[in-house]
matplotlib code that plots the C-alpha trace (Angstrom):
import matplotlib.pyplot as plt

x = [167.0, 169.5, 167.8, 165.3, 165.3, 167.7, 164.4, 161.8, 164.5, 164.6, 160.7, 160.4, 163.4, 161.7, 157.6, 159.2, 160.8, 157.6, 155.4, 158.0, 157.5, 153.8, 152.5, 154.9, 153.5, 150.4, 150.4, 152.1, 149.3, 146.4, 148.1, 148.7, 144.9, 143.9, 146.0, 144.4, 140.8, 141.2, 143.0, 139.9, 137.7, 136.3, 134.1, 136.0, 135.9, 136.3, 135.4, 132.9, 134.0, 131.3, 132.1, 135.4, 134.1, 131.4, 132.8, 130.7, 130.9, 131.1, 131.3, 134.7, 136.2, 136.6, 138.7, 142.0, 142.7, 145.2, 148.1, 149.1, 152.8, 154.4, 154.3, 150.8, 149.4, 151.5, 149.7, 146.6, 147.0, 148.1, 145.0, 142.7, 140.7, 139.4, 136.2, 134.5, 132.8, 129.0, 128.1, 124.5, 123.4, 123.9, 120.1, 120.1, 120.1, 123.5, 124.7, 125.3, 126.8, 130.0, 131.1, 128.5, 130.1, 127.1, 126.7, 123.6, 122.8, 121.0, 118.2, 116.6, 112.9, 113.0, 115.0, 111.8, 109.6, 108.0, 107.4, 103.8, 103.4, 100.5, 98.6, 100.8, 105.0, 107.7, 109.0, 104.9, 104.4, 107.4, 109.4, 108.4, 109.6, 112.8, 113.5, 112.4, 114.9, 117.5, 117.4, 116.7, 119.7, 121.5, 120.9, 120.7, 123.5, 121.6, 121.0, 117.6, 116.4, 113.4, 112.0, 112.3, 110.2, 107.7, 107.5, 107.2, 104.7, 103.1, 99.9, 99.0, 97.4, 95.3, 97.9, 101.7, 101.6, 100.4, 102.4, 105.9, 104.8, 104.0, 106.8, 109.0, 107.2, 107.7, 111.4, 111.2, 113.1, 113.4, 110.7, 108.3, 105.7, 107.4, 104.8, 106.2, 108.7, 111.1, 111.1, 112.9, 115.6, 116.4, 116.6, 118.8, 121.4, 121.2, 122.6, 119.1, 117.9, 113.9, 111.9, 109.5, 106.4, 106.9, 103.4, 102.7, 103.8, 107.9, 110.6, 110.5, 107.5, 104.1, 102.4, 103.3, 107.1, 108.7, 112.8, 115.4, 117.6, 120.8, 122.7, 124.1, 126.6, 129.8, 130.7, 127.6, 125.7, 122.8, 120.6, 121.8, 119.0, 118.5, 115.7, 114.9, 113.8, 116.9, 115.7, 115.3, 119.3, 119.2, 116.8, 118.9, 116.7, 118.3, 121.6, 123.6, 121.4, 121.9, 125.5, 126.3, 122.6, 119.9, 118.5, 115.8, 113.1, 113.6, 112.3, 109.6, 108.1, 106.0, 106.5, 103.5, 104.6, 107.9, 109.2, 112.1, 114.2, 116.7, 120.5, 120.6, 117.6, 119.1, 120.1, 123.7, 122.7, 120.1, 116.7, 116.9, 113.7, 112.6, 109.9, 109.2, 106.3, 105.0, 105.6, 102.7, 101.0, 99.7, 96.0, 95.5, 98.2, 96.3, 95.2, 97.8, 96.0, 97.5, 98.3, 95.2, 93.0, 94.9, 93.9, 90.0, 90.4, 92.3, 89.6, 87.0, 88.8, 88.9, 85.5, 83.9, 86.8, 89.1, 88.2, 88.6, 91.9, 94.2, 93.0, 89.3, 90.5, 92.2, 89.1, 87.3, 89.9, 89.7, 86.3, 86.4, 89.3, 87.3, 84.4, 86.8, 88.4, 85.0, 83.7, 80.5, 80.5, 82.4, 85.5, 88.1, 88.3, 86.2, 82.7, 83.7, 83.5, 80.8, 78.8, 74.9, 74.2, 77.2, 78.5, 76.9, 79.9, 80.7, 79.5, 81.3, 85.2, 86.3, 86.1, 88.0, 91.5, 93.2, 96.3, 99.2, 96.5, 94.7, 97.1, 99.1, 95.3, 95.5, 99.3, 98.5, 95.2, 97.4, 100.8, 98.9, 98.5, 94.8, 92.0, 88.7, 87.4, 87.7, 84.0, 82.9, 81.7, 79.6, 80.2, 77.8, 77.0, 74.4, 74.2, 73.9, 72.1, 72.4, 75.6, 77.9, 81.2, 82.2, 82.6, 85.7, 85.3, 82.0, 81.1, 79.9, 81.3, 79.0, 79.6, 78.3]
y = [161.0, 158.0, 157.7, 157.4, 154.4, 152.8, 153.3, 152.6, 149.0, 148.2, 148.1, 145.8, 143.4, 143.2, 142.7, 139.7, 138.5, 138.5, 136.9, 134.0, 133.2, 133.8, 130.8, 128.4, 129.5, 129.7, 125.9, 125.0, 126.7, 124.7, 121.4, 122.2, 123.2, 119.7, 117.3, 120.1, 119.5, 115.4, 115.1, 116.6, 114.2, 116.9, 115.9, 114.6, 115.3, 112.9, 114.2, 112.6, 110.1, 112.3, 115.4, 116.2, 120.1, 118.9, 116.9, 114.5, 114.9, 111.5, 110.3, 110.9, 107.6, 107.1, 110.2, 109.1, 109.9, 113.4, 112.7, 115.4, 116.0, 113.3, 116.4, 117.1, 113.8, 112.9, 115.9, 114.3, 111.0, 112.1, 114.2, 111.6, 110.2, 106.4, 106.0, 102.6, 100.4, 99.9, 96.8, 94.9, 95.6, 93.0, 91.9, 91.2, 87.6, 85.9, 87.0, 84.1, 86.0, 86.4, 82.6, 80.6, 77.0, 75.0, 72.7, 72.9, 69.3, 68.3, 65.7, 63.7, 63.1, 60.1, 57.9, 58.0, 56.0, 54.6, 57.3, 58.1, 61.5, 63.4, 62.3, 60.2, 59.3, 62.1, 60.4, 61.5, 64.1, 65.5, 68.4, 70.9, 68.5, 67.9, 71.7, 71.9, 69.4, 71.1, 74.2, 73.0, 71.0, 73.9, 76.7, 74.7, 72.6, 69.3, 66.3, 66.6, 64.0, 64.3, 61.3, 62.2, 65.0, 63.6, 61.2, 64.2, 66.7, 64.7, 63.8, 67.5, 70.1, 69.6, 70.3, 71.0, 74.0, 74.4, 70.5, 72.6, 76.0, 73.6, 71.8, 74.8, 76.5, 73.3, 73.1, 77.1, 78.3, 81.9, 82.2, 84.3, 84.6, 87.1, 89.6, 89.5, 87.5, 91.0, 90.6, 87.2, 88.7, 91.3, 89.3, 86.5, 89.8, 90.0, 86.9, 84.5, 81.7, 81.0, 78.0, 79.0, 77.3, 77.3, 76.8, 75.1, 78.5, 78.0, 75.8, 73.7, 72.2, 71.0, 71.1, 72.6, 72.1, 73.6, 74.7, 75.6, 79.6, 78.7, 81.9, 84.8, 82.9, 85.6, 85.1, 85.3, 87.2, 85.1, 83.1, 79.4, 76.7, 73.1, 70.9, 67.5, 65.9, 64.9, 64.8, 68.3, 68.5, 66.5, 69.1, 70.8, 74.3, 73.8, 72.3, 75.7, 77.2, 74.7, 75.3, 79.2, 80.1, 81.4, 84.7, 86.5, 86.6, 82.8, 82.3, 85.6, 83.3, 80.3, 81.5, 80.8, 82.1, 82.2, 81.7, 83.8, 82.2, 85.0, 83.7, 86.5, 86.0, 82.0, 81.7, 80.8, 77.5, 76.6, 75.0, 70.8, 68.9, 65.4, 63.9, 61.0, 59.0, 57.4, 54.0, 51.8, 48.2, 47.6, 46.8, 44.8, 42.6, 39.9, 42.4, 42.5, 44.5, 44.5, 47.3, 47.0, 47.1, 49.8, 51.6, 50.6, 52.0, 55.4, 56.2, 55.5, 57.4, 60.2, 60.3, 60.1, 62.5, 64.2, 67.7, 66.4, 66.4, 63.9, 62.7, 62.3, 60.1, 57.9, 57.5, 56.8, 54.1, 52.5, 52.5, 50.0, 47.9, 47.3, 46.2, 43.6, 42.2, 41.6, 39.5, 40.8, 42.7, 40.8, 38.3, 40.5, 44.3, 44.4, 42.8, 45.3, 47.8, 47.3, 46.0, 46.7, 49.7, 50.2, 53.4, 56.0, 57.1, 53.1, 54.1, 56.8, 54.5, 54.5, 58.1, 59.1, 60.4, 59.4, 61.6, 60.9, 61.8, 58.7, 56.7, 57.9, 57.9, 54.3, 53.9, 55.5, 53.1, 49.8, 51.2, 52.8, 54.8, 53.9, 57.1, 54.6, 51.7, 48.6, 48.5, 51.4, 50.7, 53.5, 57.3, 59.4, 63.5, 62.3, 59.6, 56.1, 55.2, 55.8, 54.8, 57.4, 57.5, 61.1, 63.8, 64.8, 67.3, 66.9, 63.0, 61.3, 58.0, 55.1, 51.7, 49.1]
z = [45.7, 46.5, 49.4, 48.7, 46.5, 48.9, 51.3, 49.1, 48.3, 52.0, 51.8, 48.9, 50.0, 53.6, 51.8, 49.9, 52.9, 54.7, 52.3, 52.4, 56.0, 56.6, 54.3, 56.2, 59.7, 58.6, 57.4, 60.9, 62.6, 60.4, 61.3, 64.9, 65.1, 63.9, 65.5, 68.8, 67.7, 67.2, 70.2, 72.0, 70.3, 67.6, 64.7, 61.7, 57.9, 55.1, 51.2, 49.6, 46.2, 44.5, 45.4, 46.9, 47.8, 49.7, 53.0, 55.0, 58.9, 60.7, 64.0, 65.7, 67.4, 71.1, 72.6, 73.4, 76.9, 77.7, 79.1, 81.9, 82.7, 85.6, 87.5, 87.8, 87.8, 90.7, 92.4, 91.6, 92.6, 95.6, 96.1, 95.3, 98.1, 97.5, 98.5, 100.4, 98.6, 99.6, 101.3, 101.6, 105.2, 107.0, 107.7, 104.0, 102.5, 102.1, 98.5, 96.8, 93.6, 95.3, 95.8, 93.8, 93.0, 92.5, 89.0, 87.4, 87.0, 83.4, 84.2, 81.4, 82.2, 79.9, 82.7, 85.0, 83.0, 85.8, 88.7, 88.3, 88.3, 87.9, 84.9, 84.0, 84.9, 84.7, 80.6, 79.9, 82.0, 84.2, 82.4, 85.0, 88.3, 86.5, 85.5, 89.8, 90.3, 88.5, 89.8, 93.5, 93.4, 91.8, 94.6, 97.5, 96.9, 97.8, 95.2, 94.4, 92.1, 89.6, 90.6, 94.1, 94.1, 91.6, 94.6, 97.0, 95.1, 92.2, 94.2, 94.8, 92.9, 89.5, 86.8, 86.3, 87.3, 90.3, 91.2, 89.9, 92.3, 95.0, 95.5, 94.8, 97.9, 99.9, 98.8, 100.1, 97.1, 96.4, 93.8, 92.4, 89.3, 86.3, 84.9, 81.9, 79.8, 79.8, 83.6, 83.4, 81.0, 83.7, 86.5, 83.8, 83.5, 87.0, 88.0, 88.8, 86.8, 85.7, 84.3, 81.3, 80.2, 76.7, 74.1, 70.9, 69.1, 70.5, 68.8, 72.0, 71.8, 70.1, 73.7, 77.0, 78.0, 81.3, 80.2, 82.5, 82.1, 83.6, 83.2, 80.4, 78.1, 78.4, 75.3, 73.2, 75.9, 74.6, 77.3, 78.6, 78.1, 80.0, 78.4, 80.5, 76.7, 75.7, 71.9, 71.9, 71.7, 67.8, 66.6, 63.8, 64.7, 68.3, 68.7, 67.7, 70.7, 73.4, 72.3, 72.0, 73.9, 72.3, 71.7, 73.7, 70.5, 70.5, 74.1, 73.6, 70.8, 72.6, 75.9, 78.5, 81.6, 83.6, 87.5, 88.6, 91.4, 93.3, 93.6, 96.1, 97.8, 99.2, 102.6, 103.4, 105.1, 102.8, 103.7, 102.5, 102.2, 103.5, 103.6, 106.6, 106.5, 109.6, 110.4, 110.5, 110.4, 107.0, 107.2, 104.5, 104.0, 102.1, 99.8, 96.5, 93.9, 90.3, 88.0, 86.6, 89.8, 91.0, 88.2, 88.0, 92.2, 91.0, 88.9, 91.6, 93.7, 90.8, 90.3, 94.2, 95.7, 93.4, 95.2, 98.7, 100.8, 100.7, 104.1, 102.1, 98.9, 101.4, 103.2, 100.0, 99.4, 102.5, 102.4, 99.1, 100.5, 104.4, 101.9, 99.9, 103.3, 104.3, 101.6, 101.9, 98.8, 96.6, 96.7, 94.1, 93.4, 90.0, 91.9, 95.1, 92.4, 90.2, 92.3, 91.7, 93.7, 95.6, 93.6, 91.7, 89.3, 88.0, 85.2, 84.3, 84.6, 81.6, 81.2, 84.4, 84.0, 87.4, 88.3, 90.7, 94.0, 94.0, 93.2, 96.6, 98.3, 97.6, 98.4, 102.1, 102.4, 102.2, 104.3, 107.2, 108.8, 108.4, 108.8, 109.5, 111.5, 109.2, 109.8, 107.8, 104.5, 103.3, 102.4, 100.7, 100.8, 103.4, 105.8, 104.4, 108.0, 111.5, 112.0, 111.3, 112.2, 111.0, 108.1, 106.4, 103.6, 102.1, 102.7, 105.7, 106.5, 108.1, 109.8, 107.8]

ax = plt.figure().add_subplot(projection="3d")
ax.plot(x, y, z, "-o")
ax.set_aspect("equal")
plt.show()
């Protein structure tokens, strides 16, 4: 019977000893199981304020990285084969990205008051040569100035657009037409610059106005704008953008089309423009026309041969100035001009809207080299008389 108890004492002192140690392990094991299941990035729990029983699951922070004995991770690193690093075949273009230096130079159109260009001068009329000029000068490398290049391109083509495509082809610059305005964001992250034509409808302009994307501000990650109208940069809607860069919806509002020039797609020993004109014995060198004569002529010029060649509106010029030199038609410019007879479209003058073409048409007449005879004086779609001396485009040129 004594031993009983003694037994059945053993078993209650050893239960009570056990149900004093399992709580305490059991409590290690929880917290060893949590610190396990953050450590490998598992979903953590915070109580609600509402209801404490009723946890919300959020989103667990960046996994911190396992750290492997010094044992084992020397194995690895030892293991670990590095491999090359691709390379552009070599038959591609020279990748500027990797040692671009070039400034991007900030032109004012508004110091060119007086370089005619197209419809007008580049303060009027010449964002989109200046944004060219900018970004010509920036990838090449060369000092390209906008009244330069007004000079160069400003007599061809019918609008801005096709003057700013034009000379970018002749300047052979890396550059095509974007589909869509997302397609110039792209190629902005991936290192190239654009020019937009920006609408009435953008915080740019009330018109048309050409603006320059020079790059991805690092900071900001917003989009780096030049603008050749320097008042633009006193607009209190702009200034913090010209500053800090602006964001894509601002550029998306407005925006009228955009050209893409490729950093990467530039040669290494990049392609510089210049322009030589012939020399040559000026023709007329009594002849000193003023602004205002040059003007009534441009218009002429405008109105008789705007869709001819450049080679044609020079001929149409010449073609007034032999007639002035010969005093047969009239002793100053205005009688050559309005002359009874002499040319259909007179009355039609003050309607014309000369553009930078006919004023160069007129430029070429008076420096040479000359296209006619100093004896033709007529042009017509048909022959004036007998005496023809030729066809370019679609007049015919007579002797007088």
């Amino acid at each position: 019977m004594r031993s009983v108890r003694r037994f059945w004492g053993l078993v209650i002192a050893l239960a009570l000893v056990v149900s004093a140690v399992l709580p305490a392990r059991a409590a290690e094991e929880e917290i060893s199981i949590d610190e396990e299941s953050a450590a490998m990035g598992a979903a953590y729990y915070i109580e609600d304020s509402s209801d404490p029983d009723d946890p919300e699951i959020i989103a667990a922070p960046t996994e911190p990285e396992e750290t492997a004995p010094a044992e084992i991770v020397a194995e690895e690193t030892e293991s670990v084969e590095t491999e090359p690093e691709e390379t552009e075949a070599a038959s591609d273009p020279f990748d500027w990205t990797e040692v671009y230096t070039h400034e991007f130079p900030l032109y004012s159109q508004l110091d060119y008051p007086n370089q005619r260009y197209g419809n007008g001068t580049v303060a009027t009329s010449g964002c989109g040569i200046t944004s060219l000029a900018m970004v010509a000068s920036y990838l090449t490398g060369h000092t390209y100035y906008p009244d330069e290049l007004a000079d160069y391109f400003g007599g061809y083509g019918e609008n801005n657009v096709q003057r700013f495509e034009y000379g970018a082809q002749q300047l052979r610059l890396p550059i095509h037409k974007a589909d869509t305005v997302r397609d110039v964001f792209a190629a902005m992250k991936n290192g190239d610059v654009a020019v937009l034509l920006m609408d009435h409808m953008s915080i740019f302009t009330e018109t048309q106005h050409f603006i320059v994307l020079t790059g991805i501000n690092e900071e900001t990650g917003k989009i780096m704008v030049y603008d050749s109208y320097p008042p633009n940069y006193e607009k209190w809607d702009l200034k913090r953008g010209f500053v800090e860069g602006f964001e894509e919806k601002d550029l998306m509002l407005g925006y009228n089309g955009g050209w893409i020039f490729s950093v990467r797609g530039m040669p290494e020993v990049p392609f510089i423009y210049t322009e030589e004109k012939p020399d040559a014995d000026p023709r007329y060198p009594s002849v000193e026309l003023t602004w205002e004569e040059q003007q009534l002529l441009a218009k002429l010029i405008w109105l008789e041969a705007r869709g001819e060649s450049k080679e044609g509106q020079q001929a149409v010029a010449e073609v007034v100035l032999n007639r002035l030199v010969s005093g047969e038609f009239g002793d100053n410019l205005h009688d050559v001009i309005y002359g009874e007879g002499q040319f259909r479209t007179t009355p039609f003058l003050d309607e014309a809207e000369a553009w930078q073409a006919q004023y160069e048409a007129i430029d070429a007449a008076l420096e040479g080299p000359n296209i006619l005879p100093m004896d033709v004086m007529y042009f017509a779609t048909y022959p004036e008389n007998d005496q023809v001396w030729g066809q370019i485009g679609g007049h015919i040129f007579c002797y007088g």
